[in-house]
C-alpha positions, 0 to 999 in steps of 0.5 A, spaced: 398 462 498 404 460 503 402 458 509 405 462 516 409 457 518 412 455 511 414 462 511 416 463 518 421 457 516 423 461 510 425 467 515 430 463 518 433 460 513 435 466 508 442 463 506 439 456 504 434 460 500 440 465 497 444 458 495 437 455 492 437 461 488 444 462 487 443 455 483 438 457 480 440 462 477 447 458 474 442 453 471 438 457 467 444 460 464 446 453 462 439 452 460 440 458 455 447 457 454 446 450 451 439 453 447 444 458 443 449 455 442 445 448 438 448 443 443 444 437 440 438 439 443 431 438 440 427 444 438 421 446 441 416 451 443 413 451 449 405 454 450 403 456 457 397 454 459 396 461 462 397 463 456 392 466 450 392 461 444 394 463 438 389 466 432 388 459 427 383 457 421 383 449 423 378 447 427 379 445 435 387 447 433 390 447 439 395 451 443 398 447 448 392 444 451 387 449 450 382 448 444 383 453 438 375 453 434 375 456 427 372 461 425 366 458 422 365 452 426 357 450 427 354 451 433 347 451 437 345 453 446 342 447 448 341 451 455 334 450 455 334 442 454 338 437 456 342 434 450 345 428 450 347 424 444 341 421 441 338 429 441 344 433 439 345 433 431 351 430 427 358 433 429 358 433 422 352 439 422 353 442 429 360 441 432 360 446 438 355 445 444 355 450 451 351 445 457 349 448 463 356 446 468 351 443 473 345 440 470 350 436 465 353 429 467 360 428 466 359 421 461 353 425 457 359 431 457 364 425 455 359 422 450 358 427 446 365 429 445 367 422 444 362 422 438 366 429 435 363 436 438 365 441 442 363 441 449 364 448 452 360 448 460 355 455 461 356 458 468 353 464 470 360 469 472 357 475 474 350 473 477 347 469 483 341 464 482 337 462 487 337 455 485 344 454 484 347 450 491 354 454 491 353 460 492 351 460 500 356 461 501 357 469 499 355 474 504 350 479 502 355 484 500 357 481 495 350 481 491 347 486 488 340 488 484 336 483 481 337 482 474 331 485 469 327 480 467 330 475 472 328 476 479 332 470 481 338 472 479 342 478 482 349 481 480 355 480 483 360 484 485 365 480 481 371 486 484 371 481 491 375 474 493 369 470 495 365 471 488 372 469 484 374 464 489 367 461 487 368 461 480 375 458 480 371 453 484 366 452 477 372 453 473 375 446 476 369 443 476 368 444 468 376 441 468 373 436 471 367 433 468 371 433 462 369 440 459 373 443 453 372 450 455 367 454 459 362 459 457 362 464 463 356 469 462 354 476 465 360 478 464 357 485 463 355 488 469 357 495 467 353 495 462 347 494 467 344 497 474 348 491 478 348 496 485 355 496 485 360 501 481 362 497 476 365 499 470 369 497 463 376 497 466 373 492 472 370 487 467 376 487 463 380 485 470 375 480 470 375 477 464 383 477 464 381 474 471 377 468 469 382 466 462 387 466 466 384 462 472 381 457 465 387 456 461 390 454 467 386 449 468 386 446 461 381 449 458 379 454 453 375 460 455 369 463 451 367 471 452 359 473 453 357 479 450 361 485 453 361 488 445 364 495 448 371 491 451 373 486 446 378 489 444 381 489 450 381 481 452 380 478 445 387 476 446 385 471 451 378 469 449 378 463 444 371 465 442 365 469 443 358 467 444 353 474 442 346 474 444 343 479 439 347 483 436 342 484 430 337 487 434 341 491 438 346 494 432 352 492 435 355 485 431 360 490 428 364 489 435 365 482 435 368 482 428 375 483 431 375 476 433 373 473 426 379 478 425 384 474 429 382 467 427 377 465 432 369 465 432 363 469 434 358 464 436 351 469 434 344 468 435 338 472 435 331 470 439 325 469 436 318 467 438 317 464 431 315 456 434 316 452 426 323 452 423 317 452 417 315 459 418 321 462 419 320 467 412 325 470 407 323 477 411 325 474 417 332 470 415 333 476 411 334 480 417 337 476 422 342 473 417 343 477 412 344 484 417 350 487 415 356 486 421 356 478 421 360 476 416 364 470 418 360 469 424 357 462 426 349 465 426 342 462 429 335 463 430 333 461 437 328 461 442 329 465 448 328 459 452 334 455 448 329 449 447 331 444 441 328 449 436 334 452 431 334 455 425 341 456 422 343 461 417 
């Protein structure tokens, strides 16, 4: 935003203002003259970074500088433990990763792509929680009831300043630990008793808000959940990450974004300890359930330890 006094200096200098313009315009239509009429130029196509990347099949594809995974690419949600090289599995097994953006070191980040996966950085977008340090800042009234079943956690209201100033704020520090993309959760207010009128329009402005603010940092932007807004912001989303979509019926919602060429990141929880008794009912009913074709699905534990069962 400008600042009083550069725009007090602008007031009184409206003729240098109409000259620059005036310029402007001349040489755009030069610019354009010149394209149209083949004047030796080479051809290019310009992508913004605020712009949606384009639907691909090939794996970490980029539009510009925003990363573009397959429908398909291997993931796991290591949020519960912390990775780093010697614990993650082979890219070759499991290309995408989403580590929690603060609890993640930038060279643990850079290792693990440097050895071929895809670090996207977790943060929560709609929520406070208490033992985040960034987060003292935002007055009262922007914080709302407690999540059900974490009593530490409070919604936000995600219409207001401060709390997207706040997330612009974790945007950068994921461009800047190294990130390829953010994982921005709770974006669901809507569908939850947050103690504000949120509603589907306010989260889609919010998404839209969020990619945007992603992709001009550089970075790739990853819908969570929010089955009922797809449609509206799968354009500018390169994944989605879905958290039991089996259970609760709903995989059938995320399939627009196999349709556009990008992946839908599944998993379904379970209190199963050992990969070993993981039956054929079990695999049959969170893998095999109907509305996933091309998703890249696991089985995890709710605590997101280094447990994970691949279908």
């Amino acid at each position: 935003m400008a600042s009083p006094s550069w725009r007090q200096r602008l007031r009184h200098n409206k003729k240098l203002i109409l000259l620059v313009a005036a310029i402007m315009v001349v040489a755009t239509l030069a610019l354009a003259l010149g394209l149209g009429l083949g004047l030796g130029l080479p051809h290019r196509v310009w992508a913004s970074k605020s712009a949606p990347s384009n639907a691909n099949t090939n794996t970490n594809a980029t539009t510009g500088d925003i990363i573009q995974p397959a429908v398909g690419t291997t993931w796991d949600y290591p949020l519960g433990f912390d990775l780093t090289t010697s614990s993650a599995a082979p890219a070759s097994s499991t290309k995408f990763y989403s580590t929690d953006l603060e609890n993640t070191s930038n060279s643990t980040t850079a290792a693990l792509q440097a050895a071929g996966h895809t670090i996207a950085c977790y943060f929560s977008a709609g929520s406070t929680e208490s033992y985040r340090t960034d987060t003292v800042s935002l007055p009262s009234s922007a914080i709302g009831n407690a999540l059900d079943g974490w009593p530490d956690e409070h919604w936000l209201d995600v219409r207001t300043s401060p709390v997207r100033d706040l997330m612009v704020s974790r945007i950068i520090a994921a461009a800047d630990k190294g990130c390829a993309g953010v994982d921005a959760d709770n974006i669901d207010a809507y569908d939850n008793d947050s103690g504000f009128d949120l509603t589907q329009d306010d989260a889609v402005a919010y998404v839209q808000f969020l990619a945007a603010a992603a992709h001009a940092a550089g970075l790739a932007f990853g819908l969570k959940n929010g089955g009922d807004i797809v449609g509206q912001v799968v354009d500018v989303a390169q994944w989605v990450i879905v958290e039991q979509c089996v259970e609760y019926d709903e995989c059938g919602l995320y399939a627009p974004f196999v349709d556009a060429g990008k992946p839908v990141f599944h998993v379904e929880y379970t209190q199963v300890e050992d990969t070993d008794e993981v039956g054929d009912g079990l695999m049959e009913s969170d893998c095999g359930a109907g509305g996933q074709e091309g998703f890249s699905s696991i089985i995890k534990h709710e605590s997101l330890d280094d447990w994970v069962v691949r279908c």
